[in-house]
Wavefront OBJ file of the C-alpha trace (Angstrom):
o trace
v 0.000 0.000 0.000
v 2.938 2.537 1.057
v 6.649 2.744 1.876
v 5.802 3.994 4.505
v 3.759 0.978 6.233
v 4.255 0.405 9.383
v 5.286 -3.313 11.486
v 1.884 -4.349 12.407
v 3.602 -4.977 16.133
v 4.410 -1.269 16.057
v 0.767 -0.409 15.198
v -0.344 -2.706 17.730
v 1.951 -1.449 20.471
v 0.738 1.966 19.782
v -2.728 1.213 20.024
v -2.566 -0.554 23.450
v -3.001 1.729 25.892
v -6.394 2.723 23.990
v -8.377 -0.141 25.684
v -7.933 0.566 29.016
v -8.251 4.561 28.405
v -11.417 3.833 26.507
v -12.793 3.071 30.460
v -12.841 7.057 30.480
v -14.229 7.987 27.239
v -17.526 7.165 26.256
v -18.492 4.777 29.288
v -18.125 8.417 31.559
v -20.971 9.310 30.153
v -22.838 6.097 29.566
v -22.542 4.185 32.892
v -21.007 6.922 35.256
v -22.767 9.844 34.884
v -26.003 7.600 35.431
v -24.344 5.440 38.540
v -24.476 8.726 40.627
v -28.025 9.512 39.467
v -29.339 6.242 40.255
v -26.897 4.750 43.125
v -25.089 7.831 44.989
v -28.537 10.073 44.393
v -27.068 13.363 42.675
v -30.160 14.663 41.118
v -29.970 13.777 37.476
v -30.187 17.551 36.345
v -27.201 18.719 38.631
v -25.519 15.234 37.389
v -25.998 17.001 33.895
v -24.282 20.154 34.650
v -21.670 18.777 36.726
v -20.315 17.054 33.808
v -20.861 19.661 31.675
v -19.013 22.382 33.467
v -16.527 20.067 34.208
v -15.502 19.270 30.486
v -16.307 22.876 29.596
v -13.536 23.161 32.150
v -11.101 21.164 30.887
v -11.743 22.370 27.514
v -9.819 25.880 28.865
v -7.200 23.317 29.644
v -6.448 21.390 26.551
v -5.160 24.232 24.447
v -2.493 24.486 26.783
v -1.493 20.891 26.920
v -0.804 20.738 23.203
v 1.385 23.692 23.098
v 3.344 22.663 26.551
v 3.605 19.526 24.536
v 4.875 21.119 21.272
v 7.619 22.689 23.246
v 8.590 19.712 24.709
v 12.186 18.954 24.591
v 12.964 15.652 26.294
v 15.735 13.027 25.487
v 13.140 10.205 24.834
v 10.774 12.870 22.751
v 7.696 15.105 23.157
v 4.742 12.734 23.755
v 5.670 9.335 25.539
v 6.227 12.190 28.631
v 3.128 13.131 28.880
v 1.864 9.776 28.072
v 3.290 8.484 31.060
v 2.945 11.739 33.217
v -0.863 11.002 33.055
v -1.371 7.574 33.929
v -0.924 8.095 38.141
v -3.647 10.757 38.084
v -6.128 8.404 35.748
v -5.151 5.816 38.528
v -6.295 8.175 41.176
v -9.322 9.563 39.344
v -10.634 6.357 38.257
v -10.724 4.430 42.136
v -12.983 7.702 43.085
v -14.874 8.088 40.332
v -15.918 4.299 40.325
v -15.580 3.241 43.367
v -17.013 6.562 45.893
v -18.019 6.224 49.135
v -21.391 5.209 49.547
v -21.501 7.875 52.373
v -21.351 10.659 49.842
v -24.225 10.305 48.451
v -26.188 13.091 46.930
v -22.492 14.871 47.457
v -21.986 16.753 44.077
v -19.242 18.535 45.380
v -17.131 14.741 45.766
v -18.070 13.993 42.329
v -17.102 17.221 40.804
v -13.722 17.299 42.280
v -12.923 14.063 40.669
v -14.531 14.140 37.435
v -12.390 17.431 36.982
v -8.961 15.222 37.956
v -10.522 12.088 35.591
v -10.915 14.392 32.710
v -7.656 16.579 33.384
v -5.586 13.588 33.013
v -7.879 11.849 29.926
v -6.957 15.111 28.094
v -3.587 14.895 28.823
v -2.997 11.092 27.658
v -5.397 11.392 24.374
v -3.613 14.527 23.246
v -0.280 13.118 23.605
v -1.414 9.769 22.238
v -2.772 11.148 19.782
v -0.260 13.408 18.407
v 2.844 10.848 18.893
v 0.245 8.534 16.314
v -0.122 11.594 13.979
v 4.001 11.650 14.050
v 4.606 8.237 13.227
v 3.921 7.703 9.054
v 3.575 11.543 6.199
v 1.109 8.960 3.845
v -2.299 9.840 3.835
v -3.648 6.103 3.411
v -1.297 5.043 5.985
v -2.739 7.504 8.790
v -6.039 5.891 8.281
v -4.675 2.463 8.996
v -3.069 4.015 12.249
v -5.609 5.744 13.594
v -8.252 2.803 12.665
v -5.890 1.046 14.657
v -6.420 2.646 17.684
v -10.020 3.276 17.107
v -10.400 -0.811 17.110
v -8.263 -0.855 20.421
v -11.038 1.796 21.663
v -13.638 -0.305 21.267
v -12.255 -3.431 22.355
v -11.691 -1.530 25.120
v -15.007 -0.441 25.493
v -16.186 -4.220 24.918
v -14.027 -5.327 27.920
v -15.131 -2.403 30.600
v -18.712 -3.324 29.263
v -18.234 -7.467 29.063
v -15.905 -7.933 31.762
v -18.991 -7.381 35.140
v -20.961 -9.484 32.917
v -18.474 -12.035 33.190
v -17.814 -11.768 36.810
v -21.637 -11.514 37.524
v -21.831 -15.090 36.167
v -19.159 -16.649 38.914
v -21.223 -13.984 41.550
v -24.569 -13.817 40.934
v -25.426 -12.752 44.242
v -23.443 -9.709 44.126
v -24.338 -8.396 40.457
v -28.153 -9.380 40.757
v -30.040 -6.238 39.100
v -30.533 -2.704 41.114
v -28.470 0.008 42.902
v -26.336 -2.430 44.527
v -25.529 -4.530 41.549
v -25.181 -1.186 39.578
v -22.272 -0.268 41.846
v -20.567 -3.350 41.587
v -20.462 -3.284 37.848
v -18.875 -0.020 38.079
v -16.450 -1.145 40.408
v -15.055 -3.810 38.115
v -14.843 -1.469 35.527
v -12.577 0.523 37.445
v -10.519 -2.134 38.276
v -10.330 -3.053 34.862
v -8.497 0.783 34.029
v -6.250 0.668 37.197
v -4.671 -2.500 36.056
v -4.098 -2.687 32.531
v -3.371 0.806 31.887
v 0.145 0.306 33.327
v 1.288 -2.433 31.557
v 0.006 -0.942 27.888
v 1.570 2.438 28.731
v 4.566 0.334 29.491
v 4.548 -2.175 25.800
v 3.837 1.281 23.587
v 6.722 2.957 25.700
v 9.271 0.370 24.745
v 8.104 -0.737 20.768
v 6.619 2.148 19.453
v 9.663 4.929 18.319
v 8.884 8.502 19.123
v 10.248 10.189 15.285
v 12.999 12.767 15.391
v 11.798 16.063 14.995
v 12.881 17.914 12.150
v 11.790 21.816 11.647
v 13.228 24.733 11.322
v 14.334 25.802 14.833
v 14.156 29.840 14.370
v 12.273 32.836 16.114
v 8.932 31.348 17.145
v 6.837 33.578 14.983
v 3.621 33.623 16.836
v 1.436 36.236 14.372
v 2.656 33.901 11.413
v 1.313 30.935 13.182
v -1.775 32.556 14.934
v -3.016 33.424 10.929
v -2.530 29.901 9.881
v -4.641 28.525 12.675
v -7.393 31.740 11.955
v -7.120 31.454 8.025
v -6.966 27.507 7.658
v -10.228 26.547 6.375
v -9.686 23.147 6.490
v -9.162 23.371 9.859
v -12.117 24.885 10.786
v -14.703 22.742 9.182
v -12.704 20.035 10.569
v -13.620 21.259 13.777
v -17.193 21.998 13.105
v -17.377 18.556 12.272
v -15.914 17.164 15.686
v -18.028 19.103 17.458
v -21.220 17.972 15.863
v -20.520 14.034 15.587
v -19.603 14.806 19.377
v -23.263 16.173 20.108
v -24.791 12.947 17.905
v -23.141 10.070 19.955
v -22.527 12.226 23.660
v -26.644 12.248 23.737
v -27.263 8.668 22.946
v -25.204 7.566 25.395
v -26.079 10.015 28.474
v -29.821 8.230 27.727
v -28.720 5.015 26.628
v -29.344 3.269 30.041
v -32.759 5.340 30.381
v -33.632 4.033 27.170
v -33.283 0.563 27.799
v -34.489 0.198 31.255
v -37.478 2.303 30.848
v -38.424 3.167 27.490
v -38.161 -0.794 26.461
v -38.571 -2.409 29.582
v -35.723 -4.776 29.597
v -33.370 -3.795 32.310
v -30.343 -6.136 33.200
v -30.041 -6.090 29.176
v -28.347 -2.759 28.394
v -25.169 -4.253 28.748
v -25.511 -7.134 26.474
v -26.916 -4.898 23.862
v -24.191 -2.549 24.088
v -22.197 -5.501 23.518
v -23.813 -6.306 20.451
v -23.637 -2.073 19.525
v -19.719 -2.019 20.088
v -19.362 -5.956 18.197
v -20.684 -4.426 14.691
v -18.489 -0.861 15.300
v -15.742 -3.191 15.692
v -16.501 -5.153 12.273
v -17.175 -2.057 10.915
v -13.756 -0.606 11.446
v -11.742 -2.811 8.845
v -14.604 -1.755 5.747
v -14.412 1.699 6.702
v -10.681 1.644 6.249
v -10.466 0.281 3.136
v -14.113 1.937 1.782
v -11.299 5.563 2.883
v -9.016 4.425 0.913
v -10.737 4.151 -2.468
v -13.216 7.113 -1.963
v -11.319 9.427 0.292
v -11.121 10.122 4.024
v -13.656 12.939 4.209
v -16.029 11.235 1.417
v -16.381 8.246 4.055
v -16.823 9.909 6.944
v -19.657 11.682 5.296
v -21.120 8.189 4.009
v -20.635 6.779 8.008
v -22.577 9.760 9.190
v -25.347 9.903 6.704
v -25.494 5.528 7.342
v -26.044 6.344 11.176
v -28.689 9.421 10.589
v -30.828 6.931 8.121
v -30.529 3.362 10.365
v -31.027 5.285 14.061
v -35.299 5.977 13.645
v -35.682 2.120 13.584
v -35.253 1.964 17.167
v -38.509 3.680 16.969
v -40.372 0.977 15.561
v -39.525 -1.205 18.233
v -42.048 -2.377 20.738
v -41.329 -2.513 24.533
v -39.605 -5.419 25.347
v -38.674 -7.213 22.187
v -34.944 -8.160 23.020
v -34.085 -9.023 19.374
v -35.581 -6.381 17.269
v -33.916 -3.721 19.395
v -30.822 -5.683 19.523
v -30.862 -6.072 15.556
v -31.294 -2.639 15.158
v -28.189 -1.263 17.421
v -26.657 -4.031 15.353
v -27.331 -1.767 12.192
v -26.542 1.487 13.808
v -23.083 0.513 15.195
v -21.694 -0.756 12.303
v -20.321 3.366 11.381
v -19.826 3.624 14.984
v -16.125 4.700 15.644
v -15.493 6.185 12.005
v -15.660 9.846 12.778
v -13.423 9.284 15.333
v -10.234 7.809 13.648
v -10.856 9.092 10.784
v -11.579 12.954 12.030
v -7.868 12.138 13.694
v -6.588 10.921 10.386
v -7.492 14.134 8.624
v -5.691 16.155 11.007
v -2.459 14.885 10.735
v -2.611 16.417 6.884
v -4.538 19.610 8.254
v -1.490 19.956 10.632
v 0.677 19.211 7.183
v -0.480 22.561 6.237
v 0.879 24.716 8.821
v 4.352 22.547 8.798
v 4.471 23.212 5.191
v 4.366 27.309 5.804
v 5.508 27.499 9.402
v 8.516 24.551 9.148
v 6.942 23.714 12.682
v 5.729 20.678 13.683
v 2.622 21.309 15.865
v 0.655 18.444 15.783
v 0.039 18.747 19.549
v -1.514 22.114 19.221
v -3.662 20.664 16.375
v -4.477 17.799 18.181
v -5.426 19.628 21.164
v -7.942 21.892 19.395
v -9.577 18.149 17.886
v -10.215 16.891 21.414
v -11.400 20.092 22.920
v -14.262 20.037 20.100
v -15.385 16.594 20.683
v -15.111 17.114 24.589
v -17.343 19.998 23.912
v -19.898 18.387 22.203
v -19.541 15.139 24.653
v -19.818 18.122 27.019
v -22.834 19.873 25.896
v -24.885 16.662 25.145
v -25.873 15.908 29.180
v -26.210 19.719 29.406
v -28.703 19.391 26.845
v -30.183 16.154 27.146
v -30.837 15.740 31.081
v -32.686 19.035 32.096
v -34.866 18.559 28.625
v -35.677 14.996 30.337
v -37.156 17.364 33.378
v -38.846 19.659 31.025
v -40.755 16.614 29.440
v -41.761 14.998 33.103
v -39.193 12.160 32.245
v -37.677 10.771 35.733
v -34.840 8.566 35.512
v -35.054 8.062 39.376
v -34.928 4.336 40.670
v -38.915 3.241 41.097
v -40.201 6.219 39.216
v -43.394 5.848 36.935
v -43.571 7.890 33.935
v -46.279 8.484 31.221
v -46.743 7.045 28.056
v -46.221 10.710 26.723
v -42.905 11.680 28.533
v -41.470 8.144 27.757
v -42.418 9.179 23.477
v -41.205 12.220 23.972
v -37.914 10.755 25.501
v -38.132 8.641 22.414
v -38.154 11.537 20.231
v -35.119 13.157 21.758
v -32.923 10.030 21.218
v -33.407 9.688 17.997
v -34.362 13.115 16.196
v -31.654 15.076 18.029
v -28.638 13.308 17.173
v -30.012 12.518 13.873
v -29.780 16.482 12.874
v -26.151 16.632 14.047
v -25.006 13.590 12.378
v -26.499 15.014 9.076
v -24.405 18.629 9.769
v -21.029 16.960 10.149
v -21.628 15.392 6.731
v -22.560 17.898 5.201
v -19.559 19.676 6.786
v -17.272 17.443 5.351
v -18.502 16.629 2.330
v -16.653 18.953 0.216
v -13.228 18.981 2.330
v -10.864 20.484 0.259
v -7.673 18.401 1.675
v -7.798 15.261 0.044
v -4.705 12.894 -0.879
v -3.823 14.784 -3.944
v -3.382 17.915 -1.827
v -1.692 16.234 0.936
v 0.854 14.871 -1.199
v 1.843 18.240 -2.350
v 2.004 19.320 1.267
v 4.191 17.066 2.205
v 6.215 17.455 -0.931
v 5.976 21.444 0.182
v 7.544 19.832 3.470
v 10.490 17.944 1.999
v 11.754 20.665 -0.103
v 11.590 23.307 2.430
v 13.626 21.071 4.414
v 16.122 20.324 1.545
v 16.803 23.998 1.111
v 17.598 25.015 4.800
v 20.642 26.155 6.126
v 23.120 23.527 7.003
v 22.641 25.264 10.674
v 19.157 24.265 11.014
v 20.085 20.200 11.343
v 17.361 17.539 12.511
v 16.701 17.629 16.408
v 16.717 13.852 17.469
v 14.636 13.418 20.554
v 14.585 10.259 21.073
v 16.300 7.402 20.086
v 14.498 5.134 17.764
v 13.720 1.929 18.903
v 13.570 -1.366 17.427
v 10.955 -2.346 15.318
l 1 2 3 4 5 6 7 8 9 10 11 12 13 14 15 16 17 18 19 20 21 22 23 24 25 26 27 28 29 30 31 32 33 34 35 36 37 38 39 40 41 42 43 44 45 46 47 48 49 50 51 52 53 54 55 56 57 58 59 60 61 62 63 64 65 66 67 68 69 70 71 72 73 74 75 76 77 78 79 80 81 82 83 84 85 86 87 88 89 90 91 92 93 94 95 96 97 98 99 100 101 102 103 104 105 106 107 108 109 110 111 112 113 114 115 116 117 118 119 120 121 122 123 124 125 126 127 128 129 130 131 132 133 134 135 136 137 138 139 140 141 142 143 144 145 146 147 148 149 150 151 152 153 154 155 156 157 158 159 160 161 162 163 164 165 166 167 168 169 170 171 172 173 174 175 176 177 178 179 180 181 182 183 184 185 186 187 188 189 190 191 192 193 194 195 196 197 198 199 200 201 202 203 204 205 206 207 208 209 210 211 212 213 214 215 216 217 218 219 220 221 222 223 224 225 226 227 228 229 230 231 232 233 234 235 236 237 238 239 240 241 242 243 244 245 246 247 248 249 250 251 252 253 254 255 256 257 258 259 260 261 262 263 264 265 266 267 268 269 270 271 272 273 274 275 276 277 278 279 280 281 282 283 284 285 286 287 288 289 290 291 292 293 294 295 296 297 298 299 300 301 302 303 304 305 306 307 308 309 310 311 312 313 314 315 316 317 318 319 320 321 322 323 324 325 326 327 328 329 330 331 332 333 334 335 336 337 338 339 340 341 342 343 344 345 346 347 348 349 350 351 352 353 354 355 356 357 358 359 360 361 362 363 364 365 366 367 368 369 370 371 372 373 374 375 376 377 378 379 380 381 382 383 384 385 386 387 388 389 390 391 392 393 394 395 396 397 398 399 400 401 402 403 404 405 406 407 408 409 410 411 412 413 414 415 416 417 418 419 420 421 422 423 424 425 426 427 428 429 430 431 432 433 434 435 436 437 438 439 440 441 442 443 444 445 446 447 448 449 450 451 452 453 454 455 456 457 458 459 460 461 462 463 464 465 466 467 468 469 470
């Protein structure tokens, strides 16, 4: 496919620490933020804004990450740093987050404090993870197979955290059996699941993946000239338009996900096993997307994946209250473009941040990658914002033994399905039309290589790290 290909061990090592980070990116919102509604008794509206403010917190934050990052100067490189920098506070933020006192109920304070340490340290990890990926292979076709590569570690991930109290609840019935109790438990495991692996992937990605040399011209930082870029780069900002609206689509299904299951289709003690079955077809899905990128473009697919989700999500609506297998059939259909706006969203930056290299000679892929996350966290962000004081507005209760009406639980209905579906239609029509495709990204990095050809013999290659063995 490309010279530039990379050992699949090396791929493989660099994904890693994706599955047990996963624990803290979409399952937050699906099985957290609901835990302290339903077992530690935070009304579900503060639970909302909690997590809101918190990411809109954090999104302050991220910005300066990726440029502390950029400046990084370290023998053994820029990212695998702050790779490893983050793991003892994701340690620490996990055990509270999943495992709180059951003393502190109702305590929003408890669970703001360490949502705000949780998410610090996420941001930290997936911005440096991210950016050391973006580093590793210039081809366009070959930054699709790397970051598809750690989108399929995500969801494995994802499948574990989800699988793995299912699992356990078989060899302990009596401590998993269904309600608050049981809940917390599952949670629990989860956590577990984080605090141990994380480690030992950190550790495998640290020692097989190489961190490239950087090479740019190492001048007067000329902040204006790089300030215009990021305000005049067009591609940039529809990128980011984008992230933020596939964030909206997926952040609200999942802050009602559990709601959905357990009260608008009756069938609780099954969300889990259908989210199983949601995560299984994003996972088979992963592999066709990749190579459906490669023949029709990056940003033509990720239109197709969004405009597939928009038109297969209203079947849910057709669904009667507890039939197990339609529903399950239909998050079947629906998953299968889960996961493509996120690798290949990060696939497209990488040439986005081609541009600025090519008229800058700096290599800011932290900056750029920054910016990505901060959009997606602010959509993930805004979704519960949105999504859980509507629920009040429509008399929808999510509280445990709480009856609601046939109209609140349509209404709900309507709000799961209809409100994502508009934002999944705006990011493809955002990137429908992208005008960085592999044509242009060739001649960036082409730009690249002859800028760096005709620089002053003073302005050598900075090795920061010493590249290990394949």
């Amino acid at each position: 496919m490309s010279q530039f290909k990379l050992p699949l061990r090396t791929v493989a090592a660099y994904a890693g620490p994706c599955i047990p980070i996963s624990g803290l990116g979409l399952p937050l919102a699906l099985v957290v933020a609901p835990f302290y509604t339903i077992v530690m008794q935070v009304p579900q509206a503060e639970v909302g804004l909690i997590f809101g403010l918190v990411r809109l917190i954090d999104l302050l934050v991220d910005p300066l990450l990726g440029y502390f990052m950029d400046r990084t100067r370290t023998r053994w490189g820029r990212r695998k740093p702050w790779v490893t920098l983050a793991v003892p506070f994701i340690l620490g933020g996990v055990f509270m987050l999943f495992v709180p006192p059951l003393e502190n109920k109702g305590d929003w304070v408890y669970l703001t404090i360490w949502a705000i340490v949780a998410y610090l340290a996420y941001s930290t990890i997936a911005i440096a993870h991210m950016s050391w990926g973006a580093e590793l292979s210039p081809d366009y076709k070959e930054r699709s197979r790397i970051q598809g590569a750690r989108e399929f570690a995500f969801i494995f991930g994802m499948l574990t955290v989800l699988v793995l109290p299912e699992l356990v609840a078989l060899i302990a019935p009596e401590y998993f059996a269904i309600g608050p109790v049981g809940f917390a438990n599952k949670v629990m495991v989860m956590g577990a699941f984080i605090i141990i692996v994380l480690p030992i992937t950190v550790v495998i990605a640290w020692r097989y993946v190489p961190e490239p040399p950087l090479v740019e011209h190492h001048g007067h930082e000329d902040w204006r000239a790089a300030w215009r870029v990021l305000r005049t780069n067009r591609a940039l900002q529809r990128l980011l338009l984008a992230d933020l609206f596939q964030g909206l689509a997926p952040g609200i299904t999942a802050a009602l996900f559990i709601f959905l299951i357990t009260i608008a289709y009756q069938l609780p003690g099954q969300e889990f096993i259908l989210l199983l079955i949601y995560f299984l077809s994003g996972l088979a899905g992963i592999p066709v997307w990749i190579r459906i990128s490669y023949k029709f473009s990056k940003h033509r697919t990720l239109a197709f994946a969004m405009f597939y989700s928009a038109l297969t999500l209203p079947g849910i609506m057709l669904i009667t209250p507890g039939d197990f297998w339609m529903l399950a059939a239909a998050f079947a259909f629906y998953g299968f473009a889960y996961g493509v706006a996120g690798f290949l969203l990060r696939a497209i930056m990488a040439d986005v941040a081609d541009e600025d290299t090519a008229q800058t000679g700096k290599e800011r892929a932290g900056t750029y990658y920054s910016l990505l996350v901060m959009t997606n966290k602010m959509g993930y962000a805004l979704a519960p914002a949105i999504a859980y004081p509507v629920l009040d507005m429509i008399g929808f209760s999510s509280a445990h033994g709480a009856v609601n009406t046939p109209e609140a639980i349509e209404n709900f209905l309507y709000i799961y399905v209809f409100l994502p579906m508009i934002f999944l239609f705006l990011t493809a029509a955002t990137m429908w039309n992208f005008p960085l495709d592999e044509t242009r990204q060739k001649a960036l990095r082409e730009k690249i290589a002859e800028n760096r050809r005709n620089r002053d013999m003073t302005d050598q290659p900075l090795p920061l790290s010493v590249n290990e063995p394949q």
